[in-house]
FIGUMAR-764930 format. One record per residue (C-alpha): residue in three letters; x, y, z. Coordinates in pm, whole numbers, plus 50000, padded with zeros to 5 digits. Each point is the difference from the previous one (the first is absolute). Layout:
N
 code     u     v     w
  ALA     X     Y     Z
...
END
This chain:
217
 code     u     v     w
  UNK 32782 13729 50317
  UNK 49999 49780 49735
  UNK 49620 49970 49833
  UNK 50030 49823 49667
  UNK 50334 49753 50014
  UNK 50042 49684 50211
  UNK 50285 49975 50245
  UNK 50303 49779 49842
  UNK 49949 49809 50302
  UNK 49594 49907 49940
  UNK 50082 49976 49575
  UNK 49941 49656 49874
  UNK 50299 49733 50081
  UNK 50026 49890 49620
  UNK 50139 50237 49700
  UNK 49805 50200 49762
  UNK 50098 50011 49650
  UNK 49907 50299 49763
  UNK 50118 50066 49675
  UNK 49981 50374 49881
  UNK 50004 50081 49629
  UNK 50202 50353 49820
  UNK 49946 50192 49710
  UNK 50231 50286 49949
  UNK 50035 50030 50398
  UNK 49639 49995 50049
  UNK 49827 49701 50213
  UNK 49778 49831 49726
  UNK 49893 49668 50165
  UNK 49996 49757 50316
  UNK 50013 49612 49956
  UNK 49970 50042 49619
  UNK 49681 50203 50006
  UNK 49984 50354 49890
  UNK 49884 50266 50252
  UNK 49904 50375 49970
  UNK 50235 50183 50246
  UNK 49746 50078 50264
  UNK 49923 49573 50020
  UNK 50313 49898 49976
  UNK 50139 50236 50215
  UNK 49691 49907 50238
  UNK 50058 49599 49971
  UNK 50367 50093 50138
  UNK 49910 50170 50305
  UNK 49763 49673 50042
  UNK 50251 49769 49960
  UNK 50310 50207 50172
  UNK 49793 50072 50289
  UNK 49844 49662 50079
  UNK 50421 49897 50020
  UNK 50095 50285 50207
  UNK 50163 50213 49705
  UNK 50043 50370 49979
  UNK 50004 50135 50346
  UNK 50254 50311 50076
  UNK 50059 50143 50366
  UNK 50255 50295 49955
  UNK 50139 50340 50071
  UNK 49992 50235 49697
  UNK 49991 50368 49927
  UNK 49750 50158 49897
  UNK 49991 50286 49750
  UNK 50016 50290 50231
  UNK 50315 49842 50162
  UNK 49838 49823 50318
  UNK 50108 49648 50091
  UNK 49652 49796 50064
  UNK 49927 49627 50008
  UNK 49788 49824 49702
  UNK 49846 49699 50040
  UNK 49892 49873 49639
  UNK 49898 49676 49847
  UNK 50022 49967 49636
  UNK 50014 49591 49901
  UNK 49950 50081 49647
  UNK 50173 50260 49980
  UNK 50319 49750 50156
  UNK 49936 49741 49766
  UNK 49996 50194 49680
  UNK 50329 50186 50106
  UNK 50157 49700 50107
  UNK 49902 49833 49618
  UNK 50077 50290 49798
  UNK 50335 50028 50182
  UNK 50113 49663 49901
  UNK 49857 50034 49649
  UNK 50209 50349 49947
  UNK 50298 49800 50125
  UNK 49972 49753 49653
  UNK 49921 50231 49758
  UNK 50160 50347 50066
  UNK 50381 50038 50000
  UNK 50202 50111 50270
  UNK 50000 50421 49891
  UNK 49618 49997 49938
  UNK 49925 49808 50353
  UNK 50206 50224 50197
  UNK 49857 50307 49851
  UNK 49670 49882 49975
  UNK 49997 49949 50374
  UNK 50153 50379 50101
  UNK 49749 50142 49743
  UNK 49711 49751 50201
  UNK 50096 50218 50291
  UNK 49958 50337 49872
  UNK 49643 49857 49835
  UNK 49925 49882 50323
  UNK 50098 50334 50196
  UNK 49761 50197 49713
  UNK 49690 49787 50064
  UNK 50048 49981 50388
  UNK 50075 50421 49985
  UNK 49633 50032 49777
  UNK 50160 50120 49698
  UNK 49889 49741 49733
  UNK 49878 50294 49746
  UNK 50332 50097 49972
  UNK 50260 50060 49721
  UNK 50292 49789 50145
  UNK 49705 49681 50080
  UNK 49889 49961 49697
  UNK 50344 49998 49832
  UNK 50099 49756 50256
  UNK 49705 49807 49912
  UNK 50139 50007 49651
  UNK 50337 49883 50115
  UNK 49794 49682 50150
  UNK 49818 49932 49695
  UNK 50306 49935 49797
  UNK 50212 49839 50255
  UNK 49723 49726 50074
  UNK 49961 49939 49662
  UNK 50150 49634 50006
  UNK 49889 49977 50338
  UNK 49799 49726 49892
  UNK 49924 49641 50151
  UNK 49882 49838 50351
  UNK 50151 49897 50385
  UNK 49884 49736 50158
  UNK 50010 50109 50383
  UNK 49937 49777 50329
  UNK 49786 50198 50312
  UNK 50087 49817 50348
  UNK 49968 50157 50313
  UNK 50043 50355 49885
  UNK 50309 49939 49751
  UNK 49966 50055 49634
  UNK 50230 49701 49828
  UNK 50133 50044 49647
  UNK 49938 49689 49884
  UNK 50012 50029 49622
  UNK 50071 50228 49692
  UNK 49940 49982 49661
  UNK 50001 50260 49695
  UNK 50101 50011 49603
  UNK 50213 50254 50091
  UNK 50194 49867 50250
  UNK 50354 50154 49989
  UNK 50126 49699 50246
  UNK 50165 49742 49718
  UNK 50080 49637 50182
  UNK 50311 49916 49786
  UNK 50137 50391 50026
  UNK 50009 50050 50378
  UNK 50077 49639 50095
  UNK 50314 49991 50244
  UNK 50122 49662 49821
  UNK 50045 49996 49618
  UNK 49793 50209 49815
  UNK 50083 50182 49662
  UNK 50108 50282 50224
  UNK 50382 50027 50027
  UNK 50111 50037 50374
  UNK 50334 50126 49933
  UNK 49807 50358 49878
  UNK 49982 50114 50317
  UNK 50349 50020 50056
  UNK 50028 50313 49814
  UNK 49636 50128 50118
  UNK 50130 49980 50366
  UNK 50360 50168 49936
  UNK 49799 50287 49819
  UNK 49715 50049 50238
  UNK 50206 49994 50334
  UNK 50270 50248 49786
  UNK 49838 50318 50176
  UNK 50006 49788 50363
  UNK 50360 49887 49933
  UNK 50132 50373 49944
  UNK 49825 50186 50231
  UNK 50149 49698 50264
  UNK 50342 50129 49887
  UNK 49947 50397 49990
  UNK 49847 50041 50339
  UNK 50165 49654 50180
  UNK 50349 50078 49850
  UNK 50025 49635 49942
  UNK 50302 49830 49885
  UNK 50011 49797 49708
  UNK 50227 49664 50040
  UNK 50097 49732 49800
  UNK 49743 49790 50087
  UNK 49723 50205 49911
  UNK 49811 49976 49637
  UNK 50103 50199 49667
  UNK 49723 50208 50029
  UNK 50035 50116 50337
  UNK 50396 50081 49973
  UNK 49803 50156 49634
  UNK 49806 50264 50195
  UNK 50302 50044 50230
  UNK 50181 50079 49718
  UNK 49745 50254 49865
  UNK 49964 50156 50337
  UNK 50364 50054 50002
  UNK 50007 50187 49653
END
């Protein structure tokens, strides 16, 4: 079935190493040299399908509701999602990723549904401008045996800071969380008590005999 991608099991028995380049979200460069989109995207598919990338065998639905089977192959396609991924990961924070991934759904569900000259498209494409706009920098990714590796990261505006999210000492102070976690699991801890009718003892903390207390009132 498969016409353009090598079997995992015939790809080459040593690792191939790629390095994709970003600008603002959009795939600039492989290996340091700058590509139009159609030739890089081309030179991916080379390399992702000589390593077994990219191939899909699944069950999906299809717009008028039917369940069918698709049988795709897409090794640059696999690559470039795999290195944007990790790059979106560095540089956006945790509100913009999670959004920006829902709203890649809808986008995705317009384009597959043929409805690209619409209203609600090309405000999402708006939407994707801005939030890639620091989306800026390269991955260095491994291809073995149809497996796409993350290998390597870099961008100048990286939101990961060594010294910040170390687990040893760091000029963050630890004991801040202590009052993050009694305020964030607040809402768990009194809905626990309204619909467990739990009983506060002795040995419990202030703030859960607190919300027993307010419960009471």
């Amino acid at each position: 079935m498969f016409q353009s991608t090598k079997s995992p099991k015939d790809a080459p028995d040593r690792e191939t190493h790629v390095e994709v380049e970003f600008e603002q979200g959009i795939p600039v460069g492989v290996d340091g040299k700058r590509l139009p989109p159609v030739e890089l995207v081309e030179l991916l598919n080379r390399l992702g399908a000589a390593n077994g990338v990219g191939r899909v065998d699944m069950v999906e639905t299809r717009q008028v509701g039917m369940k069918s089977r698709g049988v795709y192959e897409t090794p640059g396609g696999t690559i470039l999602f795999a290195a944007l991924r990790e790059l979106e990961m560095m540089t956006l924070d945790a509100d913009a990723l999670h959004f920006k991934r829902s709203m890649a759904m809808r986008y995705a569900e317009l384009v597959y549904s043929g409805k690209w000259f619409t209203p609600l498209r090309d405000s999402l494409e708006a939407f994707m401008v801005k939030i890639s706009e620091y989306c800026t920098g390269s991955v260095r990714l491994v291809l073995y045996k149809g497996n796409v590796i993350v290998a390597g990261r870099k961008s100048p505006y990286s939101l990961y800071l060594q010294d910040l999210a170390s687990f040893g000492a760091s000029s963050y102070d630890h004991g801040d969380a202590t009052g993050f976690i009694n305020l964030f699991g607040l809402a768990t801890g009194v809905a626990a008590i309204v619909h467990r009718g739990i009983k506060v003892d002795a040995g419990q903390t202030p703030e859960i005999k607190a919300m027993a207390g307010f419960h009471k009132k």
